[in-house]
Each structure stands twice: as structure tokens, then as C-alpha cells.
C-alpha positions as CSV (number, residue, x, y, z in Angstrom):
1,X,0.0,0.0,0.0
2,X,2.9,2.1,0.4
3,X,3.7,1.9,-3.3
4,X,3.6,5.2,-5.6
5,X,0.3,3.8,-7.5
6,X,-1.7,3.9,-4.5
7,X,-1.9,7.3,-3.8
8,X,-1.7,9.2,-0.9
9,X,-4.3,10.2,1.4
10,X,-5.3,13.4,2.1
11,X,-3.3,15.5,5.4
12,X,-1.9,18.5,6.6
13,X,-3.4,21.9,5.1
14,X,-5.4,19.6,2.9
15,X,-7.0,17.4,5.0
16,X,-8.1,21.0,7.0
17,X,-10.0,22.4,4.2
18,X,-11.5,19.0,3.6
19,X,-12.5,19.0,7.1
20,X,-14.5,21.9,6.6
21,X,-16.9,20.6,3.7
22,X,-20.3,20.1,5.0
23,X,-20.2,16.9,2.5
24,X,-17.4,15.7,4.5
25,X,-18.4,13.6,7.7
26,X,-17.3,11.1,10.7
27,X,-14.3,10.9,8.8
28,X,-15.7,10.0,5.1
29,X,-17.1,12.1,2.1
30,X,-20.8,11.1,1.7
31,X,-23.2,11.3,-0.8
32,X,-26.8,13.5,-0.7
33,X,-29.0,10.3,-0.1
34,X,-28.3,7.4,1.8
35,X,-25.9,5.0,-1.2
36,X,-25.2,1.7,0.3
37,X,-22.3,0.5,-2.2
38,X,-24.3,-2.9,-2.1
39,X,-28.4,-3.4,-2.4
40,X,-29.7,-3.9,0.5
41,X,-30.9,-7.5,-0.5
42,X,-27.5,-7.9,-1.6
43,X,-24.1,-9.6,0.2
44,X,-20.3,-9.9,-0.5
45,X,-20.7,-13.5,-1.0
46,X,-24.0,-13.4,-3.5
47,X,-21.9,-10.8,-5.5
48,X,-18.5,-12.9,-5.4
49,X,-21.0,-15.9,-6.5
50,X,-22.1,-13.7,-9.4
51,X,-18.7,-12.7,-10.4
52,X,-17.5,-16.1,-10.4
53,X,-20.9,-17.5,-12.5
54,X,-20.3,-14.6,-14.9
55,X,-21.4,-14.5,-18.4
56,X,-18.9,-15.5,-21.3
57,X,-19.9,-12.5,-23.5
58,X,-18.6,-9.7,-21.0
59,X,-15.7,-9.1,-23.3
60,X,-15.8,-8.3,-27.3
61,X,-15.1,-11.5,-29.5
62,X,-13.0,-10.0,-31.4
63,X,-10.4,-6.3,-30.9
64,X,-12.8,-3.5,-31.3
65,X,-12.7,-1.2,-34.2
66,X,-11.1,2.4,-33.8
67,X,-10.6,5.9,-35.9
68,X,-6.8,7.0,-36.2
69,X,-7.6,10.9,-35.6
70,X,-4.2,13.1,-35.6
71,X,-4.9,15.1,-31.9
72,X,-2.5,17.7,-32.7
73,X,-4.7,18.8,-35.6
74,X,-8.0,19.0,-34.2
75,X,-10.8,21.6,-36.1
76,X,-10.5,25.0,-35.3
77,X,-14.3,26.4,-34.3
78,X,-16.5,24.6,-32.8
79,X,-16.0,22.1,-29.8
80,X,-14.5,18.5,-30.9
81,X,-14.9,15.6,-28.5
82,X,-12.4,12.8,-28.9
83,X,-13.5,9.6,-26.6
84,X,-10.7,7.2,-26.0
85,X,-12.9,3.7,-24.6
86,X,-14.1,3.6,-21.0
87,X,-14.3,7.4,-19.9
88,X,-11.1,9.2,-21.3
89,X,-12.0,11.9,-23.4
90,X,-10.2,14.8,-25.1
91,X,-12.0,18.3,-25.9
92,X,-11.0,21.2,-28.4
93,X,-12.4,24.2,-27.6
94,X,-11.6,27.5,-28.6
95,X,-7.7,26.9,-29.4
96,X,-7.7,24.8,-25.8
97,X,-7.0,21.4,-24.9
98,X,-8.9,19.8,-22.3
99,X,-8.6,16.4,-21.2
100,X,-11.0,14.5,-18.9
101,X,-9.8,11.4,-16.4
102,X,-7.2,10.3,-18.1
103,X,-6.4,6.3,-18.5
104,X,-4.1,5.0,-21.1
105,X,-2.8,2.3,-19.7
106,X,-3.9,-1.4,-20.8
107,X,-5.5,-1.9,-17.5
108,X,-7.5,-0.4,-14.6
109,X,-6.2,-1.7,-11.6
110,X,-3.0,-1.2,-9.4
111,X,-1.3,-4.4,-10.6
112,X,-0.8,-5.2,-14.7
113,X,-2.5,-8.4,-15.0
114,X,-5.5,-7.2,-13.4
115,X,-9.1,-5.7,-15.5
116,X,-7.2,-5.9,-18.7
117,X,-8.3,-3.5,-21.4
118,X,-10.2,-4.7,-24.4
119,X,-8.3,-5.9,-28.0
120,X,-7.9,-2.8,-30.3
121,X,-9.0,0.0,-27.3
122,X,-4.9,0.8,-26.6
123,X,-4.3,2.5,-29.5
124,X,-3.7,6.0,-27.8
125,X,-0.8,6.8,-25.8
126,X,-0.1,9.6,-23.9
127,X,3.0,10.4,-26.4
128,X,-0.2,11.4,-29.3
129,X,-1.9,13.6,-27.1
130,X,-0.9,17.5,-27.6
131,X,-0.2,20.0,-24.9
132,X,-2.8,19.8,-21.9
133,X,-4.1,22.9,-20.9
134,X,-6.7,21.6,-18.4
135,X,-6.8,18.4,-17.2
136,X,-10.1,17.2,-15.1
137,X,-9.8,14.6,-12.7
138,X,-14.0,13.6,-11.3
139,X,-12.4,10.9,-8.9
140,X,-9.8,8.9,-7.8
141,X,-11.0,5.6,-8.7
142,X,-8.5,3.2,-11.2
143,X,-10.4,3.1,-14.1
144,X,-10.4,7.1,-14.0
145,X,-7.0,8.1,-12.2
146,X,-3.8,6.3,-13.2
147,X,-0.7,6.3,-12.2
148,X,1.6,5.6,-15.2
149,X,-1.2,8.2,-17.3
150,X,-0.5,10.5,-15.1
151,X,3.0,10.5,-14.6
152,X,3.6,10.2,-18.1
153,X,1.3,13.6,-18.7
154,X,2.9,15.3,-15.9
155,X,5.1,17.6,-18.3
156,X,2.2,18.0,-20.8
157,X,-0.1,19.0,-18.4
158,X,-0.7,22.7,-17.3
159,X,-3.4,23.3,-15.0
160,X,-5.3,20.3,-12.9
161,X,-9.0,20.9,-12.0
162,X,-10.3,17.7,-9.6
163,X,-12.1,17.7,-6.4
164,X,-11.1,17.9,-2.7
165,X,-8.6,15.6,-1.9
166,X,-7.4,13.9,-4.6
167,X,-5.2,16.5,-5.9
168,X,-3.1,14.3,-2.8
169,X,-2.5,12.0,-5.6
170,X,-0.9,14.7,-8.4
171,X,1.5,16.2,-5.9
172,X,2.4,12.7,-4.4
173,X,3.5,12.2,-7.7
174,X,5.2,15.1,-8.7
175,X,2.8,17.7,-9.6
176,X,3.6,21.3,-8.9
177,X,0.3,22.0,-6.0
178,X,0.2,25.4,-8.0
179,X,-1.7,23.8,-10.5
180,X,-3.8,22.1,-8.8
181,X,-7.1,23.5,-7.7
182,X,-9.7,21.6,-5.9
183,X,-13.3,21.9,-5.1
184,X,-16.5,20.8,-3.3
185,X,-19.4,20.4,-5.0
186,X,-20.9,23.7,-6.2
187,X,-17.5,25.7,-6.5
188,X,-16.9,27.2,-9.8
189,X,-13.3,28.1,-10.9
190,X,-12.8,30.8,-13.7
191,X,-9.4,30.0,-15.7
192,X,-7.5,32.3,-18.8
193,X,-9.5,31.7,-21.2
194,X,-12.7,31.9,-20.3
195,X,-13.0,28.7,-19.2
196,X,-15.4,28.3,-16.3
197,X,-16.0,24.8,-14.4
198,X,-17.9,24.2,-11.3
199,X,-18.1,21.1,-9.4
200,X,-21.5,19.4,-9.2
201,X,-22.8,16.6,-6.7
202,X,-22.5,12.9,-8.0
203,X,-23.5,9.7,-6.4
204,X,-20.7,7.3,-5.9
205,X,-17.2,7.2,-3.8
206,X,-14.2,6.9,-3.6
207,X,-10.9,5.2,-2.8
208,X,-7.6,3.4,-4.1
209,X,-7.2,1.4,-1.0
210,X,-8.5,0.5,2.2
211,X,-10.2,3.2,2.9
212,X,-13.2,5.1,1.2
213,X,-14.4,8.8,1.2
214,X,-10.8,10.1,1.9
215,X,-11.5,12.1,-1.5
216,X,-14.2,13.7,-2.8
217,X,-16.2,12.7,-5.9
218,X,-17.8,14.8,-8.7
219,X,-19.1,15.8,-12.0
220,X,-17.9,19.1,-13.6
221,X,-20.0,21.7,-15.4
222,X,-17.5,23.6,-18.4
223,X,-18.5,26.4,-20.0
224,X,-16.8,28.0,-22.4
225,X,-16.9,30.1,-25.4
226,X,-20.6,30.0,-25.4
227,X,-21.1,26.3,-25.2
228,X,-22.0,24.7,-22.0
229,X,-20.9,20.7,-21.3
230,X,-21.2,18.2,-18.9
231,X,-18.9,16.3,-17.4
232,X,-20.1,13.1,-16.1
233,X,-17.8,11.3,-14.3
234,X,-19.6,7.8,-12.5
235,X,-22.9,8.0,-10.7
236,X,-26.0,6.6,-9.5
237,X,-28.6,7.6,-10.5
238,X,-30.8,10.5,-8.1
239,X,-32.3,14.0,-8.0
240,X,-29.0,15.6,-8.6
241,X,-29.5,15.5,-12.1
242,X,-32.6,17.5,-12.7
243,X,-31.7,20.4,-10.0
244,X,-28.0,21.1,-12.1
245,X,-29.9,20.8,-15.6
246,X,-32.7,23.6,-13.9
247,X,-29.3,25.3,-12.7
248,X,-27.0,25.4,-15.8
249,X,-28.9,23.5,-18.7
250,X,-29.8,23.0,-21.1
251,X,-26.3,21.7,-22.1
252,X,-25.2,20.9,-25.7
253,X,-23.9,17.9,-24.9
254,X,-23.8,15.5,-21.8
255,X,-21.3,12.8,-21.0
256,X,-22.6,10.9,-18.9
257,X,-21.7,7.0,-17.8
258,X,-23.3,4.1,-19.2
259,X,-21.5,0.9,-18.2
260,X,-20.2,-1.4,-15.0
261,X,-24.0,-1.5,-13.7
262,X,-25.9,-4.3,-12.0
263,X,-28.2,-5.1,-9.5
264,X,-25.6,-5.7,-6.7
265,X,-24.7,-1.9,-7.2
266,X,-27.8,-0.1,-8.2
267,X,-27.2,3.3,-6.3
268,X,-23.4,4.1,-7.5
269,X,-23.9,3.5,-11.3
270,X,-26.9,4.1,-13.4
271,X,-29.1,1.7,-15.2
272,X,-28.9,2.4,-19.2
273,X,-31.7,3.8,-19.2
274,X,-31.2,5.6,-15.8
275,X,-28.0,7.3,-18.2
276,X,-30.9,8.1,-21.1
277,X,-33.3,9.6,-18.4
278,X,-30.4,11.8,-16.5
279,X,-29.8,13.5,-20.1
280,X,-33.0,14.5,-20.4
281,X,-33.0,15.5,-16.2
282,X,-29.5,17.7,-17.5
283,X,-31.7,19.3,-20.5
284,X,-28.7,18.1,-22.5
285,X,-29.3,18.6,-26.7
286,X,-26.9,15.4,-27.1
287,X,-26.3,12.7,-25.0
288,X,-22.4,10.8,-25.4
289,X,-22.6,7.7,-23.4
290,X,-19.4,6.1,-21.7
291,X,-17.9,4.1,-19.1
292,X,-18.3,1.5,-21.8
293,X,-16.1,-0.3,-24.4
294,X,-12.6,-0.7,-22.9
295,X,-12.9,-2.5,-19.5
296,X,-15.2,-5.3,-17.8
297,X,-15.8,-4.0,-14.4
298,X,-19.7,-5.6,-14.1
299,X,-21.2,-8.7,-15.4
300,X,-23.0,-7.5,-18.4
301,X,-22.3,-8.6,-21.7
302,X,-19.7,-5.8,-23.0
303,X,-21.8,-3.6,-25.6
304,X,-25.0,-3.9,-23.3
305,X,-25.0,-0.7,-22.1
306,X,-25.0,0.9,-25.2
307,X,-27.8,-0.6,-26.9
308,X,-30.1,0.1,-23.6
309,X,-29.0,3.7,-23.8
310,X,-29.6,3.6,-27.6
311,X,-33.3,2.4,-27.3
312,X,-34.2,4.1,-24.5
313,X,-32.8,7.7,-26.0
314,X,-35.0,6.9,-29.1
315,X,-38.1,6.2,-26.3
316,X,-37.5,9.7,-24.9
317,X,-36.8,11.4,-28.2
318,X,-33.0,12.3,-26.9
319,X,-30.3,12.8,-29.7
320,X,-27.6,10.3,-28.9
321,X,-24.1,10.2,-30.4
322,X,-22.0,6.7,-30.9
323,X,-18.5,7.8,-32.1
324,X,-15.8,4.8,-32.4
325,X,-12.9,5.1,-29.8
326,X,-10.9,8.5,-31.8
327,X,-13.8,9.2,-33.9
328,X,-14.5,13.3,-33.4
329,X,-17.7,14.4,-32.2
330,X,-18.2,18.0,-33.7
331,X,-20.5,19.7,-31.5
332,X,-23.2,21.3,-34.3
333,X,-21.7,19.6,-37.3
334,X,-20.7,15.5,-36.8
335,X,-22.5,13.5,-34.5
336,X,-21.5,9.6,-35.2
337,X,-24.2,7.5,-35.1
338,X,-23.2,4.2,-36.4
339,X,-23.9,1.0,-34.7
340,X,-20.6,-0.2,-35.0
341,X,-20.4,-2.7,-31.2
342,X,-22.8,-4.9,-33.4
343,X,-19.3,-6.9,-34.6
């Protein structure tokens, strides 16, 4: 546990302003409503008997398909969204780089050979990305913080955006603290620019280790340049949704999770059609579902989440984009659509 990948937990000055969140509790971040990580009618050992009874078809049969996209050449103009599997995503916008939990290792879990990344979903490294201006970090969780990602981006990376606590992590390994700024839900930081971002509640947790709620969790509201996105990071689904849409909505677009549900876990990830319903809670014009496609974290098959999301967008008459893993998304122009998981 004393290894650099772990983290480090929150102390000194830090640990002080965390102590004076009104989220922050007996020791532990908590949530808005009461979120048991388990279902009530739910155990360690029925879940560990699920896991080990778990479908065949939670993995692709074959590597998935991808779209080389040069990143150092992205459109001028409007916003481009480049999603890299799971929920790694790089935004454009207005001359600016923007990059969203970064994970580009070929797994999601402190040691190698554990939660192995899909066939064909490695094909981005940190060496194609360009000059970060803002990176935004929603939690600390391995399949949205890594260590070898973000070491590797340290030099590329300019400013750091996360929430309470976890900016621990970043200066642990060897991030300048001026970059980092943190914040409880509902702070908003202004940045050059004219990049705005404020924190927003999410249902979830956190934790690399032992311990949970040492960190604070989030989703992240950027506006900029006129356009106004959502960040989604993981959640359950709650009320949350529809007080930041009446708040800041409508968006243009929402990225919101789709994937590493089930019924053992019903209050710290949504449903697919939870995901569907929280866009249209957000008032988002386009919905980009992820948290899919690179990593089996659940017991689902692996492109089940995003053929609940599909039907259930088309049921509530939202606008839903499917890019491949490096396909753009062109906010206003190119919105890919294809039903390319159907291999």
C-alpha cells in the first residue's frame, strides 16, 4: 500500500480544508441520499458468487474497431470531442486542450495483470496527445486516475481541475500544488480563457485502498466560449440530475456513464436507461454515453450498455451520439451515429 500507484491520502493543510466541507463527515465524504455501495438485499458472497458464474460475453469477441484521428490537428471552431474507450476523453475548444480522467494504460487496476483492457482499445498513448491545458480529474478511482497516465502527462499538463482531496494523488507524484485546484461540489473556478468549471454533486465514492471517502467525488460543469458541457464522471442515479440541468442547462452535450451496472450496485452507477433519463433531467441537446467499451468492471455482456442507452434515448426522443474510440464528435456539425459494437 505504500507503493507510488496507490496514492496518498489526504493530510496537513489539505486534510483542513477538507475538514471543513459540509459533505465531509465522521471521517468519510458522503453522498446526498443514503448509497449503500451494495443493495440492500445484496451480500459480498451473493456478489463474489455472481462474479465467479459470470457470463462468457462480458468481453468483445474480437479487438474492437477504432478511428486514427491526428490530436494535434484537431478543427479549429467549434467544440471537438475525442472519446478514447471507458471514460477518457479529449476536448478542443476554442484553441484549448482539455482532457478528462485520463487512463491510457492497458489496465484499470493497481497491478498489470488485473481488468485488462479490451483488444484494439490501446491504440492511444499519452506520447499522441498534444499540450494539456486543463486536465479534469472527477475521482480517484483506477479506471479514471492512473498512475503511469499520469506521470507520463505530468510535463504536458498545465493546470489540474479535480475535487477535494485527490489532488493528494498529483503532488504525491510530482505535480507542482500550484496547478492544482480543488473543489467541493458547487465551487466554480474561472481560468484564462474563459473557461469556467464548477463542481457538481454525484452519487458514488471513492478510494484506491482500504479506505473510502478520503477524497471527494464529482461531475464538472464547463463552460466555455458560449457552449456549455457536462462532465459526467460515475454515478447513481438521483435528484442531482434535474436540479443542475434547472441550474445550468440545457447543455449541448452530456457525457454521462453508461457501463459497470448491476443489480448488486444499483445506487453508484446508473441503469442504461437511468443514463438516457439523466440527459433529459440535464436538458442536455446530445447525450455521449461512456464508461463502456474498454474494461469489464460488471457482469453484463460488453456492448449492453449501449444498446439500452440507444433504445431508451430513441423512447424519450434524446439525440444520442456513438463515435468509435478517436472518432470526433463536432459539436453542431458530426454527431456519429453508427452501430458499430454490433461486430
Amino acid at each position: 500500500m505504500l507503493q507510488k500507484v496507490f496514492g496518498k491520502i489526504p493530510s496537513g493543510e489539505r486534510l483542513q480544508r477538507i475538514l471543513q466541507s459540509p459533505n465531509y463527515k465522521k471521517n468519510s465524504f458522503h453522498n446526498i441520499s443514503h448509497t449503500p455501495v451494495l443493495a440492500e438485499d445484496s451480500s459480498f458472497w451473493k456478489t463474489l458468487k455472481a462474479y465467479l458464474n459470470k457470463p462468457k460475453d462480458t468481453r468483445p469477441p474480437v479487438p474492437l474497431p477504432f478511428e486514427q484521428t491526428d490530436l494535434q490537428h484537431l478543427p479549429a471552431g467549434a467544440p471537438v470531442v475525442v472519446w478514447f474507450g471507458h471514460s477518457t476523453y479529449l476536448l478542443h475548444i476554442n484553441g484549448l486542450n482539455i482532457l478528462v480522467d485520463p487512463v491510457f494504460s492497458n489496465h484499470a487496476a493497481p497491478l498489470s495483470f488485473m481488468v485488462k483492457a479490451y483488444a484494439g482499445t490501446s491504440s492511444y498513448h499519452v506520447k499522441d496527445l498534444p499540450e494539456i491545458d486543463l486536465l479534469v480529474q472527477t475521482h480517484d478511482h483506477y479506471d479514471h486516475l492512473d498512475y503511469a497516465s499520469a506521470s507520463a502527462l505530468r510535463t504536458k499538463v498545465k493546470k489540474v481541475v479535480t475535487t477535494l482531496g485527490t489532488g493528494s494523488h498529483f503532488e504525491y507524484w510530482g505535480y507542482d500544488a500550484a496547478i492544482i485546484t480543488e473543489l467541493d461540489w458547487w465551487q466554480t473556478v474561472t481560468m484564462a480563457g474563459g473557461v469556467q468549471l464548477t463542481a457538481t454533486p454525484a452519487r458514488h465514492f471513492s478510494g484506491r485502498g482500504i479506505a473510502r471517502g478520503k477524497t471527494l467525488w464529482a461531475a464538472f460543469v464547463l463552460q466555455l466560449a458560449g457552449y456549455c458541457i457536462y462532465l459526467g464522471g460515475d454515478s447513481g442515479y438521483d435528484t442531482h440530475f434535474k436540479e443542475i440541468g434547472r441550474k445550468y442547462g440545457p447543455f449541448d452535450l452530456a457525457i454521462l456513464e453508461c457501463g459497470q451496472y448491476n443489480q448488486h450496485w444499483p445506487h453508484i452507477h446508473m441503469m442504461p436507461e437511468e443514463t438516457a433519463q439523466a440527459a433529459v433531467d440535464l436538458r442536455a441537446k446530445w447525450l455521449l454515453p461512456v464508461h463502456w467499451a474498454k474494461f469489464t468492471l460488471a457482469l453484463h455482456p460488453w456492448n449492453d450498455p449501449i444498446i439500452r442507452v440507444v433504445k431508451k434515448a430513441a423512447e424519450l426522443q434524446l439525440a444520442v451520439t456513438t463515435p468509435r474510440i478517436g472518432e470526433p464528435v463536432i459539436l453542431g456539425s458530426s454527431y456519429p451515429r453508427s452501430e458499430w459494437w454490433q461486430l
